[in-house]
N, C-alpha and C positions, 0 to 999 in steps of 0.2 A: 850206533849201538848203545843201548844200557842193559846195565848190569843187576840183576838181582840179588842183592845176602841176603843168604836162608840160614840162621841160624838156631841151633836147636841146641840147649842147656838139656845132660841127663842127667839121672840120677849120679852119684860121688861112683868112679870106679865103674863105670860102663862104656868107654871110650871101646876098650879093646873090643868088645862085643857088637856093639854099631857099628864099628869098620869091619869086621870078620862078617858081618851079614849085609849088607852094603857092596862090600865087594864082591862075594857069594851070589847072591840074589836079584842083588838091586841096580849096582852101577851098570849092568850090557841094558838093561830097560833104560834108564835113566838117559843115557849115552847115546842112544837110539833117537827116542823123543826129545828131548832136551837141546840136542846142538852141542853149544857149545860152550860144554862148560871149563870154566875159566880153572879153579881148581877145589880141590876139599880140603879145609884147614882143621885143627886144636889150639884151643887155648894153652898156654902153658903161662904167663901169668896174667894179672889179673881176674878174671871171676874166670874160675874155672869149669872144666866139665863139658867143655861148648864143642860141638861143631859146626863149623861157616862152608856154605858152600857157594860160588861164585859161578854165576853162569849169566850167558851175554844174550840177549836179545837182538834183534834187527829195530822192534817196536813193541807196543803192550797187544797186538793184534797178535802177533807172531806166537807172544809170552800166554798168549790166552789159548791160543789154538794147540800148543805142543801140552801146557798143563791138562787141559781136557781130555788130550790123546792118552796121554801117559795115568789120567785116573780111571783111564775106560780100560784098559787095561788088568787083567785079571790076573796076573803074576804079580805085577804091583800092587795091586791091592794083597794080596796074600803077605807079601813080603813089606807091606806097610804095617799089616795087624801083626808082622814079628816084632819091628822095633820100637811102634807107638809104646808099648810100656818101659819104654826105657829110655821117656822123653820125659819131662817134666813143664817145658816151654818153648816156644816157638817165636820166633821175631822174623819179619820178615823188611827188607828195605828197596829201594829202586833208588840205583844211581845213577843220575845223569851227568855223563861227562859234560864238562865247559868247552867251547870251542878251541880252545890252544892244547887240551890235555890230549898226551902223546898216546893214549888207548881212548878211541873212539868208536 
């Protein structure tokens, strides 16, 4: 397994907003397509404002097939054009565990 961080910097003071529509809207799709996601975090310090979300793959095959389903997807997309403006940045990363690390 690897793992993907999505994390997304909003605007100052829109945490509660993205989690109220996220949970509302967006996590039963998400949850659905997605697998399995590991969990959804906040900053609390350093650079604030962030949301990280952790979700696991089997492979980039696997990670390519569920993103595609989940943009074909027409509730998602609706509830993507909720919170895109209350996004400011997007980072994305792929973690690959090392052969001894205890989450594989």
């Amino acid at each position: 397994m690897f793992i993907e961080v999505r994390t997304y910097t909003l605007h100052c003071g829109k945490i509660p907003e993205f989690y109220s529509l996220y949970e509302s809207q967006g996590l039963e799709k998400h949850a659905r397509t997605q697998g399995n996601l590991i969990g959804v975090f906040s900053s609390e310090i350093g650079e604030l404002d962030q949301i990280t979300f952790m979700v696991g793959y089997d492979d980039l095959k696997q990670r390519s097939e569920r993103r595609a389903q989940l943009y074909a997807d027409p509730d998602w997309q609706r509830y993507a054009d909720r919170v895109r403006p209350l996004i400011t940045r997007q980072e994305n990363k792929i973690l690959i565990p090392a052969r001894f690390s205890p989450l594989r």
